[in-house]
C-alpha distance (Angstrom), angle and dihedral (degrees) to the residues before:
residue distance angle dihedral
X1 . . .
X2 3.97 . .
X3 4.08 119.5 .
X4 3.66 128.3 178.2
X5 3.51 110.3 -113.5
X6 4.04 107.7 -162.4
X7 3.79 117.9 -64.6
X8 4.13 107.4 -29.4
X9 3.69 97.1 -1.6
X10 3.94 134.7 101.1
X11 3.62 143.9 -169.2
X12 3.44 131.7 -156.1
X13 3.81 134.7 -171.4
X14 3.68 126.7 -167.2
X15 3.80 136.1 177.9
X16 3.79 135.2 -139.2
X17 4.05 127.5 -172.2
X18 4.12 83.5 -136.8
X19 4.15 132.9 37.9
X20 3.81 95.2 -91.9
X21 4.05 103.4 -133.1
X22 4.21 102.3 -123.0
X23 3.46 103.3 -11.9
X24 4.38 114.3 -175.6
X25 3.46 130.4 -178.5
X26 3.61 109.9 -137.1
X27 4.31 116.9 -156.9
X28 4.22 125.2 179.1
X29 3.54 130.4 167.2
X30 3.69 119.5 -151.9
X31 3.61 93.5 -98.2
X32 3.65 103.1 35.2
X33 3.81 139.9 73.7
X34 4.03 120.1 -98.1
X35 4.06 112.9 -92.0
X36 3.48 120.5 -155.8
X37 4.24 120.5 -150.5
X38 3.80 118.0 -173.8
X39 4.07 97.8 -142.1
X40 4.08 128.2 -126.6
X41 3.76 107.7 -92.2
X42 4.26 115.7 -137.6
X43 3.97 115.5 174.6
X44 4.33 95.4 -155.2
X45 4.07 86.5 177.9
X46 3.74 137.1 -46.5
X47 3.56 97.8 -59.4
X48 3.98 100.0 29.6
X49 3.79 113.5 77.9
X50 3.50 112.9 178.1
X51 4.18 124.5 -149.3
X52 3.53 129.5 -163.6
X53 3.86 140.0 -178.9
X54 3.20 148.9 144.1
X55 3.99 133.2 -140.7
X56 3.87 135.9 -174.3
X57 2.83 169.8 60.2
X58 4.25 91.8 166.8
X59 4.19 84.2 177.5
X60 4.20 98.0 -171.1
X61 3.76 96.0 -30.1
X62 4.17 111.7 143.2
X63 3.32 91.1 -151.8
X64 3.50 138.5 28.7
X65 3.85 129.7 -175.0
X66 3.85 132.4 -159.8
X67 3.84 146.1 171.7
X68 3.90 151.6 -178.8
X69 3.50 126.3 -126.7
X70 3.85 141.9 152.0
X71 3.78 127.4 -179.5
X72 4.06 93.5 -63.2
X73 3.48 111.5 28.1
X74 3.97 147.7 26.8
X75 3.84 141.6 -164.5
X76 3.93 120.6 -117.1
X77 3.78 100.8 -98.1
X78 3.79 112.3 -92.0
X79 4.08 126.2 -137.7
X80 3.70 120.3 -139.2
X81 3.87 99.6 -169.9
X82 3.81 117.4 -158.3
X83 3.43 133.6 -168.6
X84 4.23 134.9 -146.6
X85 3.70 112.8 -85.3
X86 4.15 91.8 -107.6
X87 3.89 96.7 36.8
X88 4.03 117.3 102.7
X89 3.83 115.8 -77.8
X90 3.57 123.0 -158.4
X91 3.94 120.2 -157.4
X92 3.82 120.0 -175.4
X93 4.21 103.4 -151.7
X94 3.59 116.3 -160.8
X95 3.97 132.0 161.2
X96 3.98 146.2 166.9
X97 3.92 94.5 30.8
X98 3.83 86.9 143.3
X99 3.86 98.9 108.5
X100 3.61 100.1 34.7
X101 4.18 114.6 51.9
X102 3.92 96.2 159.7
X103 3.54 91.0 50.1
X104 3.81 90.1 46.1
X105 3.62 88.1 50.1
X106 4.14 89.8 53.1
X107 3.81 89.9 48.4
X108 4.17 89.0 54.0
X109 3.48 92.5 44.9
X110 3.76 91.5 55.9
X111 3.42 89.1 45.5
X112 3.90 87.7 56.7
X113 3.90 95.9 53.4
X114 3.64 87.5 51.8
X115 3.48 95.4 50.3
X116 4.08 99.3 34.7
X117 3.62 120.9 -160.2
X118 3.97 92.7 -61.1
X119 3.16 102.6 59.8
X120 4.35 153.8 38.3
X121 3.33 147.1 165.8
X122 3.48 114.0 -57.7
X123 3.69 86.0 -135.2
X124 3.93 140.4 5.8
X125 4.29 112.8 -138.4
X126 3.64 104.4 -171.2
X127 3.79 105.1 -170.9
X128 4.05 97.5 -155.3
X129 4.06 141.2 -73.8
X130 4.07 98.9 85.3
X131 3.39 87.5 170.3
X132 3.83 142.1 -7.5
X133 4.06 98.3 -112.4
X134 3.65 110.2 40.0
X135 4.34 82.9 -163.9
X136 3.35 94.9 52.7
X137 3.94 123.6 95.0
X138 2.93 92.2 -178.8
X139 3.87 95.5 62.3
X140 4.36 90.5 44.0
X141 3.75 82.8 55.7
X142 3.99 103.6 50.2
X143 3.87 99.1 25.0
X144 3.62 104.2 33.7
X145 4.31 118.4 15.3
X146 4.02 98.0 30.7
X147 3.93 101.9 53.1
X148 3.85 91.0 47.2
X149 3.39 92.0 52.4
X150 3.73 105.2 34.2
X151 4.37 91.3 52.5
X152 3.73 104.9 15.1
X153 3.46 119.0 19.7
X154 3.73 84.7 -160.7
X155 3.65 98.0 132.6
X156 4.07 88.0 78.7
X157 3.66 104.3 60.9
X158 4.07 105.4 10.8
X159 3.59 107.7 66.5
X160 3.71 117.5 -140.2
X161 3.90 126.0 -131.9
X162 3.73 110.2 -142.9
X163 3.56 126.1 -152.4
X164 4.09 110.1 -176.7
X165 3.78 117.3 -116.4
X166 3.58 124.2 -155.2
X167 4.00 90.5 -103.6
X168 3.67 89.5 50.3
X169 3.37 110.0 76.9
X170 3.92 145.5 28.4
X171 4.05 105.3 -117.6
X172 4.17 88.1 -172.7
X173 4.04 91.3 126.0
X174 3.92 84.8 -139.8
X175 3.93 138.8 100.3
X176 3.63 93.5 -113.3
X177 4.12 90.7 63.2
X178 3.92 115.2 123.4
X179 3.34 94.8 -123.1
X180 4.13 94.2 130.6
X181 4.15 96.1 148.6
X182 3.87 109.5 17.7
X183 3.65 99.8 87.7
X184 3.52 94.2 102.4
X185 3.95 101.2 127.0
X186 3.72 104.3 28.5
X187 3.42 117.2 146.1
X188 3.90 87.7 -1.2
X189 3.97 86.1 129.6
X190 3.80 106.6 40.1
X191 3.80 95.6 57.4
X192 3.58 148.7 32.5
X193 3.42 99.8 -153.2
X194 3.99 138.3 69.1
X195 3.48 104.0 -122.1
X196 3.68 94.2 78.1
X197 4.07 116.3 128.4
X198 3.65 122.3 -80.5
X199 3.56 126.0 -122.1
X200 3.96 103.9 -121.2
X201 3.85 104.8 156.1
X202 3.67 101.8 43.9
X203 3.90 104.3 -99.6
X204 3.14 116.7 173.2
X205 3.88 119.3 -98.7
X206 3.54 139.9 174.9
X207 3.79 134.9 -88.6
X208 3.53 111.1 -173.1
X209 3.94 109.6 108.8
X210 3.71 145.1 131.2
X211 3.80 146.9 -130.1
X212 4.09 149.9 154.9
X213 3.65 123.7 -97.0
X214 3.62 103.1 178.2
X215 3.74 112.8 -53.2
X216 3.72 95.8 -20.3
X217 3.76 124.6 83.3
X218 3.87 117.7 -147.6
X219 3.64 119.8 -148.2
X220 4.02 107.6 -162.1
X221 3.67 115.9 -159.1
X222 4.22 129.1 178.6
X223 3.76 111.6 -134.1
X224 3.48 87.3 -166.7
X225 3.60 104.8 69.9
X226 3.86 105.1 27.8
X227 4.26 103.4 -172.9
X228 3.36 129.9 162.3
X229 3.83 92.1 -113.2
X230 3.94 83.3 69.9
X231 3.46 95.4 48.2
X232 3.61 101.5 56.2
X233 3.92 86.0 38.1
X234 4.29 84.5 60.1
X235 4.35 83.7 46.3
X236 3.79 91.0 47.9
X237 3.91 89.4 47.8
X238 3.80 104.3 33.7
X239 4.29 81.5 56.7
X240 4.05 96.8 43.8
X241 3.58 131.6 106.8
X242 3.69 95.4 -113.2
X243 3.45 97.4 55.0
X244 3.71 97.1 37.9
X245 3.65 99.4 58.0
X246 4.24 95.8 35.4
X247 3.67 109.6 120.2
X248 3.43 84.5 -132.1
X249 3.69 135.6 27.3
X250 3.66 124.6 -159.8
X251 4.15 138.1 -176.8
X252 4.02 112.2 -156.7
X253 3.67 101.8 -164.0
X254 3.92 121.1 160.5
X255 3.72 104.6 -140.3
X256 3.92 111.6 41.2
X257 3.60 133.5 -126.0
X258 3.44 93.1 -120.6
X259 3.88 108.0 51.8
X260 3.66 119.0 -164.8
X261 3.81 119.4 -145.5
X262 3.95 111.1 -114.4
X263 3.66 111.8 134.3
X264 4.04 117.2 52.0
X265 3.83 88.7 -162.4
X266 3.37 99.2 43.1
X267 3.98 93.4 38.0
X268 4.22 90.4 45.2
X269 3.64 106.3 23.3
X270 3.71 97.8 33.8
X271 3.71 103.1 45.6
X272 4.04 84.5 -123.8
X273 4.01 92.9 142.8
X274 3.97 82.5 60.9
X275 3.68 99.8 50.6
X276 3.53 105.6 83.1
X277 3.85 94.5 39.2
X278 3.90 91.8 110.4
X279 3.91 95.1 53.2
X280 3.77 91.9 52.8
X281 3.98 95.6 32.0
X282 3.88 97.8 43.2
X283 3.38 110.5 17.4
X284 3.76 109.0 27.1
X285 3.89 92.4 70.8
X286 4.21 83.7 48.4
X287 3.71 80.9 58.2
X288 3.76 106.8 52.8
X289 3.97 87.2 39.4
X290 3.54 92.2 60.5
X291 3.64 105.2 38.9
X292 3.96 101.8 -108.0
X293 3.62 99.7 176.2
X294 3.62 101.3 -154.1
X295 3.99 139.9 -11.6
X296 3.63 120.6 -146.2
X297 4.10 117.0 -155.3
X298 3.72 137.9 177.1
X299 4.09 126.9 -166.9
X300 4.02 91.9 97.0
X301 3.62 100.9 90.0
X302 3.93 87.0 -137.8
X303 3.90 144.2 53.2
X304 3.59 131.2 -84.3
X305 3.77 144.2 141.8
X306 3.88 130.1 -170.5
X307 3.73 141.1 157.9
X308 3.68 116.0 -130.9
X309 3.74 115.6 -131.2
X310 3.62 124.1 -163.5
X311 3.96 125.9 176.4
X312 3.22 122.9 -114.2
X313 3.89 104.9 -96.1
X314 3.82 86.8 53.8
């Protein structure tokens, strides 16, 4: 499957039922010579063999290819197809399809007619709850990997922007977490390079990130695991360059500022009414200071949009 990595970079994990001797991913653009990346090796259990790498940078290139190989066998070659910064971008937003698969499945089939065999989105944003139990292989298989690949196939060439949901991942701070896939973005803020270390026993890492798709610069926050790392990451970001002159800014943040009640368990029992308090209390006002132009959310388990109005004493 096919993540966004930051601007220009992606990462893509794969899984075999046996260690696959030498495995490489192999990524080209049309105007550039063929790079080679040995991938991150996690053994899961003895049928779930976990690869990992990451490719880039794709500088301005409108298209750019990869593969995966060892001594045996190789992949098709896959198409990431990129537009120019100012050219329409498409970006298909889904979220919560833990509990339903078949109706997932419907929804990406849908998406597929719409699309034809042509054409996709020119990005995925999936605003959080993958799948119900983030321990569970079972679950990434039938609510997650199958239904992409059995009516899309979109998780090869459109890479997906993940924001973490709070069935996604394991936030025990130990090595014995279950946190087998969501590694995506660790490390993505501490270095520039791709030689930083791996994540191979599950620690717990950090989501929040941001990158360019087209015009528009996404801001990707975990509502999970507020810190105050992330905070002054949202400052830094809210006040940079790339964010100031986007021609549209976004925040992707699972739960939503504004939490509608829906659940009296979940609301009373759970403490869910209090969940989101630190989106709206700390990082709404960062929001409306700094021009965010709209925040997209999942959690709800149904679709609505709104514009907050306050008057002017408030």
């Amino acid at each position: 499957m096919l993540f966004e990595h930051g601007d220009s970079h992606y990462y893509v994990v794969w899984e075999t039922s046996c260690t696959s001797g030498a495995p490489l991913l192999e990524w080209w653009t049309d105007s550039s010579s063929h790079h080679f990346i040995e991938p991150w090796y996690r053994r899961i259990d003895n049928i779930h063999h976990r690869y990992t790498a990451i490719f880039g940078p794709s500088a301005n290139a409108s298209q750019v290819h990869y593969k995966i190989s060892n001594y045996r066998f190789s992949t098709k070659a896959y198409t990431i197809t990129r537009r120019g910064k100012y050219a329409l971008h498409r970006v298909l937003v889904i979220a919560d399809n833990q509990n339903g698969p078949s109706r997932f499945r419907r929804v990406l089939s849908s998406v597929h007619r719409y699309y034809g065999k042509r054409s996709a989105p020119d990005a995925i944003l999936h605003v959080g709850d993958a799948v119900q139990n983030v321990g569970n292989l079972d679950n990434w298989q039938k609510q997650l990997f199958a239904p992409l690949e059995d009516r899309s196939g979109l998780q090869h060439s459109t890479p997906t922007i993940f924001v973490p949901g709070n069935h996604d991942h394991d936030k025990r701070r130990t090595p014995t977490n279950n946190n087998i896939y969501m590694d995506i973005y660790h490390g993505l803020n501490d270095t520039d390079d791709l030689g930083k270390i791996a994540v191979t026993n599950g620690s717990y890492h950090r989501f929040y990130h941001s990158l360019s798709v087209g015009g528009a610069r996404i801001i990707v926050l975990d509502s999970e695991c507020p810190l105050a790392e992330e905070r002054g990451f949202l400052e830094r970001e809210l006040e940079s360059e790339a964010f100031r002159s986007a021609s549209f800014r976004i925040v992707a943040v699972h739960i939503p500022p504004y939490l509608e009640f829906w659940d009296p368990y979940a609301w009373n029992k759970k403490g869910e009414k209090h969940w989101g308090e630190h989106v709206r209390i700390e990082y709404d006002p960062l929001f409306r200071k700094h021009g965010v132009d709209l925040v997209i959310s999942g959690h709800q388990h149904n679709y609505q949009r709104s514009t907050v109005r306050r008057s002017a004493d408030s």
